[in-house]
C-alpha positions in Angstrom: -182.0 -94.6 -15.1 -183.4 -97.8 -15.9 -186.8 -97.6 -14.0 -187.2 -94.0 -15.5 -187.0 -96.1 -19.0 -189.3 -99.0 -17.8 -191.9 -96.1 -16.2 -191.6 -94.2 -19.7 -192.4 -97.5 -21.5 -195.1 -98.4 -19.0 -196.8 -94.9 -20.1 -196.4 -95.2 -23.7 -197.7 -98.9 -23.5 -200.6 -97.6 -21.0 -201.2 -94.4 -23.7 -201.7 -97.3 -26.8 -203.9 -99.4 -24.6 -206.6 -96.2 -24.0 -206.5 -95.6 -27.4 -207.2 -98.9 -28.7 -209.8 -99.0 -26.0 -211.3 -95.5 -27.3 -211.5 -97.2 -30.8 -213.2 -100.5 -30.2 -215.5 -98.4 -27.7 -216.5 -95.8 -30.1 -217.2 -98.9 -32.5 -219.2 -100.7 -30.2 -221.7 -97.7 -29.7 -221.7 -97.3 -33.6 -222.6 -101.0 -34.4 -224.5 -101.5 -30.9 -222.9 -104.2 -30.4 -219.4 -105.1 -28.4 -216.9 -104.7 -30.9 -213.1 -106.0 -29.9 -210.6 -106.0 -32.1 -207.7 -108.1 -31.9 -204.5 -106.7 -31.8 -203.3 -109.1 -35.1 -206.2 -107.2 -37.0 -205.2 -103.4 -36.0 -201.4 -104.3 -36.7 -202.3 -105.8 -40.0 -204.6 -102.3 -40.5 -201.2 -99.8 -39.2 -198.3 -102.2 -40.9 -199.1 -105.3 -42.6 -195.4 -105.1 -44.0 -194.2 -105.4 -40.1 -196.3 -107.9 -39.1 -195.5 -110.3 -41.7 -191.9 -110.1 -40.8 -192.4 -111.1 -37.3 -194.4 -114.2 -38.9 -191.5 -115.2 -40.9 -188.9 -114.5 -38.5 -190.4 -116.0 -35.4 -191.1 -119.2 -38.3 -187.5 -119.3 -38.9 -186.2 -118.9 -35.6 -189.0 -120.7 -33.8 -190.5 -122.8 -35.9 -194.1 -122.7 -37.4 -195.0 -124.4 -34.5 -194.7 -121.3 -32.0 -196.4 -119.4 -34.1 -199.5 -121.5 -35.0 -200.2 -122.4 -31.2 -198.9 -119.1 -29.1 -198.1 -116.5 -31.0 -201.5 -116.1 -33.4 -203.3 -117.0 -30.0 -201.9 -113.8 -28.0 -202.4 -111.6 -31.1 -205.8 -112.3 -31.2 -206.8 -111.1 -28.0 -208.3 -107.8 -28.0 -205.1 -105.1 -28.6 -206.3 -102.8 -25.7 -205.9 -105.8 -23.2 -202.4 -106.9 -24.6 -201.3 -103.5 -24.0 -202.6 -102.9 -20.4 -201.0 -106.1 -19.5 -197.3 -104.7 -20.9 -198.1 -101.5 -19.2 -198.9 -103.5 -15.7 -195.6 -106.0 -16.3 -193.0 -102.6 -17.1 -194.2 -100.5 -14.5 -193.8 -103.7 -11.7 -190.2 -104.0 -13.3 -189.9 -100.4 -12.1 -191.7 -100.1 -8.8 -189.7 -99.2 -5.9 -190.8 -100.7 -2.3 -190.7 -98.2 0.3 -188.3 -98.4 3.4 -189.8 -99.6 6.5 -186.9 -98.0 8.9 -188.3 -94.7 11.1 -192.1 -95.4 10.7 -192.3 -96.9 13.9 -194.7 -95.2 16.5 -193.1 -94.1 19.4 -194.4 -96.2 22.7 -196.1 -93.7 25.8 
């Protein structure tokens, strides 16, 4: 059940981090010129009501410090990136190693 719900979440993560790909490469052959835009820019664009939440909360809970010097630093990295990594992370959470038993050759 679990690894069903990290797989799912793997998908969905992997599904966002196409699209935000899509995006920044359709802008890049409109502007001809690489375009990448961080993920702190196209959350800000979707919720700006969301993201300034997660500012103050992880402020409070945190401190101001954890934001300024790791949080603002991941969320400027491009979103596409941020979400392929998540997608990589949730589906290793879910893989399931084969069983070595019965694959032996048999000897002549």
């Amino acid at each position: 059940m679990f690894r069903f719900l990290f797989r799912l979440a793997a998908m969905v993560a992997l599904a966002i981090a196409v699209i935000m790909a899509v995006l920044d490469a359709t802008r890049t052959v409109a502007a001809s010129n690489l375009v990448m835009t961080p993920l702190k820019v196209s959350w800000s664009a979707v919720s700006p009501d969301t993201l300034a939440r997660t500012e103050a909360f992880i402020r409070e809970k945190a401190g101001a410090a954890a934001w300024d010097s790791v949080i603002d630093k991941v969320l400027d990295l491009p979103g596409f990136v941020l979400f392929a990594m998540l997608a990589f992370l949730l589906y290793a959470v879910a893989y399931r190693r084969q069983r070595r038993t019965g694959n032996f050759a048999v000897g002549a």
